[in-house]
C-alpha positions as CSV (number, residue, x, y, z in Angstrom):
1,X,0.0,0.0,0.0
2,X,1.5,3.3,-0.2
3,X,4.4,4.0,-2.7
4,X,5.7,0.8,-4.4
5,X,8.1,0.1,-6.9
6,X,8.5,-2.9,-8.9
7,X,9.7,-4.4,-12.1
8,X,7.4,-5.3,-14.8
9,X,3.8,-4.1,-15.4
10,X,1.3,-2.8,-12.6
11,X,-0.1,-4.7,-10.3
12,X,-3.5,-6.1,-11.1
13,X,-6.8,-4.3,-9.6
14,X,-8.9,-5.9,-6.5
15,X,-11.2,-8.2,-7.5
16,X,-14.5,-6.0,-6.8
17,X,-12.8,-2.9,-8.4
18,X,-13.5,-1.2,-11.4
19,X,-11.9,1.7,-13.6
20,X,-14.0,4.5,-13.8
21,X,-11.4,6.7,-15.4
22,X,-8.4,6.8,-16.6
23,X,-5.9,10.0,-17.9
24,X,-2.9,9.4,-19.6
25,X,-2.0,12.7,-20.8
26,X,-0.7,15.6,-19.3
27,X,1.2,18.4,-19.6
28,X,3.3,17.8,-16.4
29,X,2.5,15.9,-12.8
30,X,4.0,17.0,-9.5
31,X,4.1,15.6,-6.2
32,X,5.1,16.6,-2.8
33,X,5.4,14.9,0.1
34,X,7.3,18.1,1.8
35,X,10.3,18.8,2.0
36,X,10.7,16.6,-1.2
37,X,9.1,18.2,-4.5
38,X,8.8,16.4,-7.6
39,X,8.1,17.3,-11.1
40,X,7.6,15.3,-14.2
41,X,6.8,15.4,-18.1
42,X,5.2,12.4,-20.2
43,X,7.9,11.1,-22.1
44,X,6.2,7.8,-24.4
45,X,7.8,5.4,-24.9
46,X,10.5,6.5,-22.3
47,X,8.6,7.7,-19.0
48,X,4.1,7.4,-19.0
49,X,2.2,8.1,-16.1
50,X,-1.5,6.8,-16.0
51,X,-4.0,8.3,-13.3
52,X,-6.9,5.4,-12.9
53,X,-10.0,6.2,-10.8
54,X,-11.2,3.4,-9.6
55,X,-14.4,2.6,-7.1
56,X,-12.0,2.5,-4.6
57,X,-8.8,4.5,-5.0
58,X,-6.8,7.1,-7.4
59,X,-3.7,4.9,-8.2
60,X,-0.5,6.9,-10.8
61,X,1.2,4.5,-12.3
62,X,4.7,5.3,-13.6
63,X,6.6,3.2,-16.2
64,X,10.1,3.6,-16.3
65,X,11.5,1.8,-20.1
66,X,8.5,-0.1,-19.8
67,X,10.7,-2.2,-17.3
68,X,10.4,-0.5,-13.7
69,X,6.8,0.3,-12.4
70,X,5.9,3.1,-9.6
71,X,2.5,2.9,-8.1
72,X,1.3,5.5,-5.7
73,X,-2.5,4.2,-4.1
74,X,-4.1,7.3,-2.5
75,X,-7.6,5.1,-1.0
76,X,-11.1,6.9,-0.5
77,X,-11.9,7.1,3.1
78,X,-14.4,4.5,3.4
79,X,-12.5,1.8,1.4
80,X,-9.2,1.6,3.4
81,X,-7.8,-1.7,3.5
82,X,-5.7,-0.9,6.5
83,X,-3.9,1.5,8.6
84,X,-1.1,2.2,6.6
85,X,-2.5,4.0,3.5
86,X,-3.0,7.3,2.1
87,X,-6.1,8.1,2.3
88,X,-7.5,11.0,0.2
89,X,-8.5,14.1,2.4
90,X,-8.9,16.8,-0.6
91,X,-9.9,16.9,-4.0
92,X,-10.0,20.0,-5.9
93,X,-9.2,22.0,-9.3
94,X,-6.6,24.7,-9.0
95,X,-4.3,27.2,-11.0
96,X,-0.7,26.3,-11.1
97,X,2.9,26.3,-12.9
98,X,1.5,24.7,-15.9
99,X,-1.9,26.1,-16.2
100,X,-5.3,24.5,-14.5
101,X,-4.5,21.5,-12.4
102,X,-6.4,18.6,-10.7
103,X,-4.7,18.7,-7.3
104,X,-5.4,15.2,-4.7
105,X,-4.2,15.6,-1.5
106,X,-3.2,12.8,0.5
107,X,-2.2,11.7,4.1
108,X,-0.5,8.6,6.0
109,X,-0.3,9.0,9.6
110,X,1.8,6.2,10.0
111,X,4.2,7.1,7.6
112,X,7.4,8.4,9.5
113,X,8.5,12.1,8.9
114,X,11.8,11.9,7.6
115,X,14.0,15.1,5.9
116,X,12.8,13.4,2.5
117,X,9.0,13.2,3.3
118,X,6.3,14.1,5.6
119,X,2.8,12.1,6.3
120,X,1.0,14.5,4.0
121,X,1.3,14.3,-0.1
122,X,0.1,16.6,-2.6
123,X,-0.2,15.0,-6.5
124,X,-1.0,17.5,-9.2
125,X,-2.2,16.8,-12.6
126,X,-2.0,19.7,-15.3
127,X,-4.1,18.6,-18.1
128,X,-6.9,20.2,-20.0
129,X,-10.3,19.3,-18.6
130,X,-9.3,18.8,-14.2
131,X,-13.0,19.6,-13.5
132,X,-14.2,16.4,-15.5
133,X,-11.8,14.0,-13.7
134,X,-12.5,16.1,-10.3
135,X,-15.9,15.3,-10.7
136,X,-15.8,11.3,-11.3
137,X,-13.6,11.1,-8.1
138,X,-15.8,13.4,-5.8
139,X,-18.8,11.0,-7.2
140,X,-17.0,7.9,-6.2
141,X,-16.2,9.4,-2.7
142,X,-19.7,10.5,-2.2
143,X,-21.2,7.1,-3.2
144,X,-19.7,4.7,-1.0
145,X,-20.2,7.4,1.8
146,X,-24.0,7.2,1.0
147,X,-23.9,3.9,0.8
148,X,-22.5,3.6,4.3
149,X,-25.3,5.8,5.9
């Protein structure tokens, strides 16, 4: 759960979870995890990054030579598998370095604060349309939360 690197392709999905999106092209992602900032470009077939909504989570994946695979989960909060994930506390559309933005924060409480992270991560997206995206992930939130009342 987490961060994970690995070789090969991504992991498979859960068995009950579905893609309801996915976005493939950007004009640049960033992430911090402060004090660590991170900024990145599409570079096919050299470097992709994928965003996948699912019912259940946001997961980037990162493909390195189509050899070495980073996955970053970020969970809703009423589908966390366990204590140690991020789970999502903010989803919203912003202005930033590289025009309009769709900006997920992120926390861990158990991950340790270190001079290279902290428990809280901020991913952004800069890509045309944020609002559309922002809007299938708020509705995924919003219907498991119904769904629990």
């Amino acid at each position: 759960m987490g961060i994970r690197f690995k070789f090969g392709k991504m992991s498979p999905l859960l068995p009950d979870e579905r893609v309801l999106h996915n976005q493939a092209c950007f004009r640049a992602v960033s992430s911090a995890c402060l004090p660590s900032y991170r900024i990145w470009f599409n570079l096919p077939p050299l470097w992709a990054t994928t965003l996948f909504v699912t019912n259940r989570r946001c997961l980037v994946v990162t493909d390195l030579f189509r050899a070495i695979t980073q996955e970053v989960d970020m969970w809703y909060s009423s589908h966390n598998p366990d204590d140690r994930t991020d789970i999502i506390t903010t989803v919203s559309c912003k202005k930033g370095l590289f025009g309009r933005c769709l900006e997920i924060r992120s926390r861990d409480p158990k991950r340790p604060r270190q001079w290279l992270c902290s428990p809280n991560m901020t991913v952004r997206f800069f890509l045309k349309n944020p609002e559309s995206v922002e809007n299938v992930i708020l509705a995924a939130m919003n219907q498991k939360k119904a769904a629990n009342r």
